[in-house]
Backbone atoms as SQL, in Angstrom:
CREATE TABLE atoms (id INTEGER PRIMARY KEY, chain TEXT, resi INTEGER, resn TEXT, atom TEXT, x REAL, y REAL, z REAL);
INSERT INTO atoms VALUES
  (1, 'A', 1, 'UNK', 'N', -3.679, 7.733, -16.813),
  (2, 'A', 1, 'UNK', 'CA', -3.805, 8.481, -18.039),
  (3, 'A', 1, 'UNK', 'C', -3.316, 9.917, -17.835),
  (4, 'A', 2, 'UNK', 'N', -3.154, 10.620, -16.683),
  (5, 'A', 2, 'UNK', 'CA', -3.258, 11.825, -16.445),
  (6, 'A', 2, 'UNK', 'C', -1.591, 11.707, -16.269),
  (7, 'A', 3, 'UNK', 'N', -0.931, 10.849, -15.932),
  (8, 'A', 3, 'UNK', 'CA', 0.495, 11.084, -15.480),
  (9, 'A', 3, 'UNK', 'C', 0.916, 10.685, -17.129),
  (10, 'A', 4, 'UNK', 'N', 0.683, 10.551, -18.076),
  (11, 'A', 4, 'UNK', 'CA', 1.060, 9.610, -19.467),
  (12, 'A', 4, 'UNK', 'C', 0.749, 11.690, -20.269),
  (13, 'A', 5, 'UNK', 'N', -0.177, 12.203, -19.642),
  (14, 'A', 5, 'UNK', 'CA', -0.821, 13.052, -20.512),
  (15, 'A', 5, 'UNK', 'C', 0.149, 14.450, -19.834),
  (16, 'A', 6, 'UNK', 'N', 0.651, 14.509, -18.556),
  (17, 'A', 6, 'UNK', 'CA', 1.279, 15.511, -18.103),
  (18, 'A', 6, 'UNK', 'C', 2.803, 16.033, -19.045),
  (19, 'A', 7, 'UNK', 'N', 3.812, 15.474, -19.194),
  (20, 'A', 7, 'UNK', 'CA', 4.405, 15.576, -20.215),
  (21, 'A', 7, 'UNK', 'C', 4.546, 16.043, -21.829),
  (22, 'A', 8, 'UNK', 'N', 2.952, 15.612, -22.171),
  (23, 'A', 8, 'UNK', 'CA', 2.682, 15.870, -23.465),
  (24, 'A', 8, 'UNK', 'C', 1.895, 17.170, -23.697),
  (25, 'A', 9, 'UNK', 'N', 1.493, 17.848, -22.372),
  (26, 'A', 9, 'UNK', 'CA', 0.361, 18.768, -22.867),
  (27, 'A', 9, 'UNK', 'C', 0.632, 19.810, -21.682),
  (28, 'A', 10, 'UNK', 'N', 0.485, 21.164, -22.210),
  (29, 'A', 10, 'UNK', 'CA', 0.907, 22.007, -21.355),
  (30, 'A', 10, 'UNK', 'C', -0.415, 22.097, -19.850),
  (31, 'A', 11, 'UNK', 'N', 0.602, 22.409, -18.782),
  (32, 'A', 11, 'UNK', 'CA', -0.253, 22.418, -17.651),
  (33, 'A', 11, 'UNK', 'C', -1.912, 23.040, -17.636),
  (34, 'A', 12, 'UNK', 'N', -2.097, 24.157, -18.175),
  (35, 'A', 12, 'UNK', 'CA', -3.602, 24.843, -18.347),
  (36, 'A', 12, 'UNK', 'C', -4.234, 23.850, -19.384),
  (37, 'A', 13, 'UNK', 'N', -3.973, 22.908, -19.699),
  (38, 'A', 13, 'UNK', 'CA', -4.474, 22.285, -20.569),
  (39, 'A', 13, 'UNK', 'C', -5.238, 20.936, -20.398),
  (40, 'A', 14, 'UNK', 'N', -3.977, 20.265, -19.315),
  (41, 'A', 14, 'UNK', 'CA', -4.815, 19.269, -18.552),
  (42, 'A', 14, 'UNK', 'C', -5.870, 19.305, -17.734),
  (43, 'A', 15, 'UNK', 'N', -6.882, 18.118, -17.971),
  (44, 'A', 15, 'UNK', 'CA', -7.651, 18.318, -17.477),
  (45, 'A', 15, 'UNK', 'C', -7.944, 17.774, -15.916),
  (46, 'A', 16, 'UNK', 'N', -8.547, 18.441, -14.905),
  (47, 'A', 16, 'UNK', 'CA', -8.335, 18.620, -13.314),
  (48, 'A', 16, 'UNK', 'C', -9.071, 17.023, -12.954),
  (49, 'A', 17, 'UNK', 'N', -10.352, 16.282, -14.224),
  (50, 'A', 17, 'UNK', 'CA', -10.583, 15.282, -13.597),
  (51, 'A', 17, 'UNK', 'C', -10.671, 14.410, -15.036),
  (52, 'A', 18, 'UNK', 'N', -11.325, 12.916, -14.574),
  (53, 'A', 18, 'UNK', 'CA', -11.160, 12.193, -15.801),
  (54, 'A', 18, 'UNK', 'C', -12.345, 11.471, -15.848),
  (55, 'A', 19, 'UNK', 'N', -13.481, 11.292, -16.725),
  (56, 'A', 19, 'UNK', 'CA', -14.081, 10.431, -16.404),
  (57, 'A', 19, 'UNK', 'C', -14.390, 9.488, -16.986),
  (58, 'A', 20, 'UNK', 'N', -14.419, 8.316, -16.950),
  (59, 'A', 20, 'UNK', 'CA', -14.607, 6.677, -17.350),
  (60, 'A', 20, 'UNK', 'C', -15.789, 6.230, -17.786),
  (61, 'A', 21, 'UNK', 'N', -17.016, 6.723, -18.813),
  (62, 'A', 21, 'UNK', 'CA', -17.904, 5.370, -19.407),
  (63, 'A', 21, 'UNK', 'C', -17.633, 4.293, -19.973),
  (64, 'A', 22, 'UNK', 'N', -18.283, 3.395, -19.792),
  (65, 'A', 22, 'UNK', 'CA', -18.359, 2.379, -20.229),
  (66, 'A', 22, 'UNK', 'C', -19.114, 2.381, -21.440),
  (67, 'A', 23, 'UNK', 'N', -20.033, 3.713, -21.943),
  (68, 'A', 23, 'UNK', 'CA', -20.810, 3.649, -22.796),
  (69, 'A', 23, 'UNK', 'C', -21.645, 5.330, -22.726),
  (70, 'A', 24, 'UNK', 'N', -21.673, 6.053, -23.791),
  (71, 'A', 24, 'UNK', 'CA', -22.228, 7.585, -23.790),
  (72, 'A', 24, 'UNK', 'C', -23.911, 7.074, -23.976),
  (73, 'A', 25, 'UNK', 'N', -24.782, 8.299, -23.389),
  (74, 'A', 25, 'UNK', 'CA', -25.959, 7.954, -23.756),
  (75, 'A', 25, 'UNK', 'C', -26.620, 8.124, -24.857),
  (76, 'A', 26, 'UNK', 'N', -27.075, 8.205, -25.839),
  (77, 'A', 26, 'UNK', 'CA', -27.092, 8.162, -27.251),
  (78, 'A', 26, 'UNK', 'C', -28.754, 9.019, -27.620),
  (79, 'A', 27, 'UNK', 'N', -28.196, 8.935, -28.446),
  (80, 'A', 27, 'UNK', 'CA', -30.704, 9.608, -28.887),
  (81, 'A', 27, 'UNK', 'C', -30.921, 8.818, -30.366),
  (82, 'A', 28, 'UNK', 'N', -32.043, 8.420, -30.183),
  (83, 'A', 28, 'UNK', 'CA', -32.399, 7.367, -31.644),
  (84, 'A', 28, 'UNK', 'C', -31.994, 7.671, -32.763),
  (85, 'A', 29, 'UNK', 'N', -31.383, 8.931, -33.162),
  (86, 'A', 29, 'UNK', 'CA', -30.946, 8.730, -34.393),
  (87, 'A', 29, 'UNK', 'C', -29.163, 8.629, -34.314),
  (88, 'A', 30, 'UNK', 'N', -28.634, 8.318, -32.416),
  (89, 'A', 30, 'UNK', 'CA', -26.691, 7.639, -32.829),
  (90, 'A', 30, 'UNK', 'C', -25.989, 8.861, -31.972),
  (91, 'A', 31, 'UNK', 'N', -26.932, 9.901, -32.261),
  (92, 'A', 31, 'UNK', 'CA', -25.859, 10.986, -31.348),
  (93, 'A', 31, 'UNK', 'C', -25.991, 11.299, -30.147),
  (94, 'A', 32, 'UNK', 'N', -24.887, 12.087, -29.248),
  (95, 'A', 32, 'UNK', 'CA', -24.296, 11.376, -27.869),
  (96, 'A', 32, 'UNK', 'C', -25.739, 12.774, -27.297),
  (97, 'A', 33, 'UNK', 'N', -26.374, 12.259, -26.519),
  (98, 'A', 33, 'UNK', 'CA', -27.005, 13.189, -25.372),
  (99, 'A', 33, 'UNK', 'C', -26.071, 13.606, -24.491),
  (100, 'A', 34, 'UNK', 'N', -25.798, 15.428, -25.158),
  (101, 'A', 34, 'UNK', 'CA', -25.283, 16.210, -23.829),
  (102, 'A', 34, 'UNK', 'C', -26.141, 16.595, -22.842),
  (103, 'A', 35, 'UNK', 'N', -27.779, 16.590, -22.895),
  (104, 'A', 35, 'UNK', 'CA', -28.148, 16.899, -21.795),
  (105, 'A', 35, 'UNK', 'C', -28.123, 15.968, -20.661),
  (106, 'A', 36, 'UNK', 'N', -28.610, 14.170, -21.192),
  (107, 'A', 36, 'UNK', 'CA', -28.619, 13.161, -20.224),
  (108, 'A', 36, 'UNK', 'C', -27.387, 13.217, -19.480),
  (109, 'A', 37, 'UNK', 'N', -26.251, 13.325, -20.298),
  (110, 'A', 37, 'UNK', 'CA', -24.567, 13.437, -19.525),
  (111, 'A', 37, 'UNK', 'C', -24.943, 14.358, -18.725),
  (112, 'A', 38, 'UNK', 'N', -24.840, 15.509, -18.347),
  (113, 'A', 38, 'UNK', 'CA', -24.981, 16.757, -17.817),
  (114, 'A', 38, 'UNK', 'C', -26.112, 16.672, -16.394),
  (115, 'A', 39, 'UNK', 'N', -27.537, 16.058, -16.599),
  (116, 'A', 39, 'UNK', 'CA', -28.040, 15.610, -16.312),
  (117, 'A', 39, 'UNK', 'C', -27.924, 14.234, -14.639),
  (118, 'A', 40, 'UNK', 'N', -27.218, 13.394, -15.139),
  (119, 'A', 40, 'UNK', 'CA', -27.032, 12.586, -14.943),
  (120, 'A', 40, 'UNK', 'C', -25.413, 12.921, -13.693),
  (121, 'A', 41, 'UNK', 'N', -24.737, 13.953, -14.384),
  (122, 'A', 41, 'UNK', 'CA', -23.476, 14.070, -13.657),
  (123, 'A', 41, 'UNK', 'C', -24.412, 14.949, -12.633),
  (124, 'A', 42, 'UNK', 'N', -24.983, 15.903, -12.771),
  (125, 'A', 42, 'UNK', 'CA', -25.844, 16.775, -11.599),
  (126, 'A', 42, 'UNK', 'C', -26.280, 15.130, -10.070),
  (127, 'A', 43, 'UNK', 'N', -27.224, 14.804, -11.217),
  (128, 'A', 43, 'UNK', 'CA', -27.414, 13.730, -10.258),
  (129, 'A', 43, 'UNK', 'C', -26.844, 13.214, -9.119),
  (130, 'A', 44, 'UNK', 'N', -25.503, 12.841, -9.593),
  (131, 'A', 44, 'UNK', 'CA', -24.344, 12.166, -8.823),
  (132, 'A', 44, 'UNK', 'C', -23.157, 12.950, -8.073),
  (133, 'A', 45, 'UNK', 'N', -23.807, 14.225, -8.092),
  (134, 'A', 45, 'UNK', 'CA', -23.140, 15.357, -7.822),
  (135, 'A', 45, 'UNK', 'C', -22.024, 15.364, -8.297),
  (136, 'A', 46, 'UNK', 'N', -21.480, 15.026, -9.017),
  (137, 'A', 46, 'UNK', 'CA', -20.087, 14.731, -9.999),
  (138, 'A', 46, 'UNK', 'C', -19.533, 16.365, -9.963),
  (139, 'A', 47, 'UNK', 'N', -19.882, 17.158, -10.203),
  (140, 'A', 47, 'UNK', 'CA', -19.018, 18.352, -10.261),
  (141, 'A', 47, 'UNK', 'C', -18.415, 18.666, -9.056),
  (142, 'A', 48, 'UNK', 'N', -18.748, 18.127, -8.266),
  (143, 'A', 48, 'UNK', 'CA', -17.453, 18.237, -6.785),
  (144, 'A', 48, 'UNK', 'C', -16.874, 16.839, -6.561),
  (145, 'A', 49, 'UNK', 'N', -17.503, 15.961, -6.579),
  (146, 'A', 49, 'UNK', 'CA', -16.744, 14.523, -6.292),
  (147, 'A', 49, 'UNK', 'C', -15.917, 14.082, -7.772),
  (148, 'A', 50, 'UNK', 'N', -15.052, 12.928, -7.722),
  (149, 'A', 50, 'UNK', 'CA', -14.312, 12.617, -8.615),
  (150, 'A', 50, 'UNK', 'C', -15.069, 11.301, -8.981),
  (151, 'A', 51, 'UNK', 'N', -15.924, 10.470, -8.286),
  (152, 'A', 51, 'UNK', 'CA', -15.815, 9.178, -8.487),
  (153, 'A', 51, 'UNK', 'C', -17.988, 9.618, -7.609),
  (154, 'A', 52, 'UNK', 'N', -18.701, 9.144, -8.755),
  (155, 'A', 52, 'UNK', 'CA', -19.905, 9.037, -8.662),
  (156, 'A', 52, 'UNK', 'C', -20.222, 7.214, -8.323);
């Protein structure tokens, strides 16, 4: 996706990583939990690794 997206979008623009759900975490009334994401990437130490 990142080599499809280099061409189309200026360099400061792309983004340095990519990440893949299968599914966002949601809150009972449909909308996406930014804290669980946030949360959850801490967890997995995701802000230095690429692949949790």
């Amino acid at each position: 996706m990142l080599d499809w997206l280099a061409p189309r979008v200026a360099g400061y623009k792309q983004p340095k990583k990519l990440l893949i759900w299968d599914a966002l975490p949601k809150s009972a009334y449909g909308k996406v939990t930014r804290k669980m994401i946030r949360d959850e990437l801490i967890a997995c130490n995701q802000w230095q690794q690429a692949v949790c």
